[in-house]
C-alpha positions in Angstrom: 236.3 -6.8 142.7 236.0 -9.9 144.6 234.2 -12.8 144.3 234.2 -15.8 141.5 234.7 -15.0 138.5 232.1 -17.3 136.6 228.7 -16.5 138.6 226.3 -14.7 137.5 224.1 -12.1 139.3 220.9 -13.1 140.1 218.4 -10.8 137.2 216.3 -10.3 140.3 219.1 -8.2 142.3 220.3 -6.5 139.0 217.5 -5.0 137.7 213.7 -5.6 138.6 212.5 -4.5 135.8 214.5 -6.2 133.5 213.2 -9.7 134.9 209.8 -9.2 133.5 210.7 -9.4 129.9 212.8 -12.6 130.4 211.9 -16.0 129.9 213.2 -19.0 131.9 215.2 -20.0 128.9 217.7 -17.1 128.6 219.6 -18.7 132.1 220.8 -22.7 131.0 220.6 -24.7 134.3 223.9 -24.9 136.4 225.3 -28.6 136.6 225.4 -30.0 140.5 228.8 -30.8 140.4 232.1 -29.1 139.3 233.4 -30.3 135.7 236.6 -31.5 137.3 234.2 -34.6 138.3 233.7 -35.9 134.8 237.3 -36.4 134.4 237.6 -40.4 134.2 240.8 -40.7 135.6 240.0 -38.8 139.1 241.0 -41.4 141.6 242.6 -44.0 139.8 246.4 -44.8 140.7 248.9 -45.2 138.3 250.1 -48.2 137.0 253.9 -49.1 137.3 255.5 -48.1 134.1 252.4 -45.6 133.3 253.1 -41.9 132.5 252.1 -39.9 135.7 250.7 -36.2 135.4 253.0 -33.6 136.2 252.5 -32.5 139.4 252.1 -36.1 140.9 255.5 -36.5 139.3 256.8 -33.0 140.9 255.3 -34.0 144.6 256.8 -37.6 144.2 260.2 -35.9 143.3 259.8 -33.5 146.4 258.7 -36.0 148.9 262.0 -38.1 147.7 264.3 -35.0 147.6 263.1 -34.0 151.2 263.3 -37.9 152.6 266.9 -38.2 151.4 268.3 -34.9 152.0 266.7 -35.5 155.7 267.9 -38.7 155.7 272.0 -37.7 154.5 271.4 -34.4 157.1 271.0 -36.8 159.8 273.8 -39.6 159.1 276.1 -36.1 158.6 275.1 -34.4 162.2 275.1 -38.2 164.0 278.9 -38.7 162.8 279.6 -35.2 163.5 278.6 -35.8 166.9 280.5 -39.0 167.3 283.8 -37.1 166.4 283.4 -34.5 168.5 282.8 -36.9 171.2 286.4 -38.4 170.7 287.9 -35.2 170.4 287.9 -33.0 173.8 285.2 -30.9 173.1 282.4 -29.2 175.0 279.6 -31.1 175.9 277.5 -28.7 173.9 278.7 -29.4 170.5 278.1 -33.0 170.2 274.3 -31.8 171.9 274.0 -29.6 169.4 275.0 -31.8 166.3 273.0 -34.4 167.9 269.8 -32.4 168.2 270.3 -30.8 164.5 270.4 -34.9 163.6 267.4 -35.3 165.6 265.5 -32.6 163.5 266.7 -33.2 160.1 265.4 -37.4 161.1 262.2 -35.5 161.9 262.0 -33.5 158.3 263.1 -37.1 156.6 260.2 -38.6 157.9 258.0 -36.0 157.4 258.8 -35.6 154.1 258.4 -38.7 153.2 254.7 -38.3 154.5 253.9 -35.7 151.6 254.7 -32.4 154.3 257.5 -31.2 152.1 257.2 -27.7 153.0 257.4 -27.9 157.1 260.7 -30.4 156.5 261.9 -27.5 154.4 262.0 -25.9 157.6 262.9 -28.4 159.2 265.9 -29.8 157.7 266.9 -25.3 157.9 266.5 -25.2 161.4 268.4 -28.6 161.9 271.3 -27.3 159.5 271.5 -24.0 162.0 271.4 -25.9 165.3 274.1 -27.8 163.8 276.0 -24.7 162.7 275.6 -23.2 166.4 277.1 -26.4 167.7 280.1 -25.9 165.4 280.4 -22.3 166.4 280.9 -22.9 170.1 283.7 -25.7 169.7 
């Protein structure tokens, strides 16, 4: 079965009949708006010091894990890069921890924008790039 769970079926459609006998009473009027709009507190910001609700304390800790995690990723891959440039190394490997740097500083500053889940991937694909990189040398 599909479909929302708290509508009703119109009398009409279920059973012809059965509207007859009804009065316009047996069916309270819906409200116009959803109930989450009574909620006083929709739209106000918190107030430093104040408790926050849960999950604006779990996306806050997200965006914050994914912005620093980006942020040591990329100051890992940059030196990385700058030591294998001293070294005689391939040209590729320095690329490749520079560009895995490049993408993890692309996930820092998306995370810090609220997309948590795409710098997920991102900072993954920049940890790989960098592990290619390390493979060739």
């Amino acid at each position: 079965m599909s479909g929302r769970s708290d509508s009703d079926i119109d009398p009409e459609i279920a059973d012809p009949e059965a509207v007859a006998g009804q009065d316009e009473t047996d069916h309270p009027p819906q409200p116009d708006r959803p109930p989450e709009a009574d909620d006083p507190t929709d739209g106000d910001d918190p107030v430093d010091g104040a408790e926050l609700p849960e999950d604006e304390n779990d996306a806050r800790r997200a965006r914050w894990t994914a912005t620093g995690t980006g942020a040591a990723l990329t100051l890992a891959g940059l030196a990385a890069a700058l030591l294998r440039l001293a070294r005689s190394a391939p040209a590729l490997v320095p690329a490749a921890y520079a560009g895995g740097a490049a993408v993890c500083a692309a996930a820092a500053v998306l995370g810090s924008r609220g997309r948590t889940r795409r710098a997920l991937w991102l900072l993954i694909a920049g940890v790989m790039v960098m592990a290619l990189g390390d493979q060739s040398d």
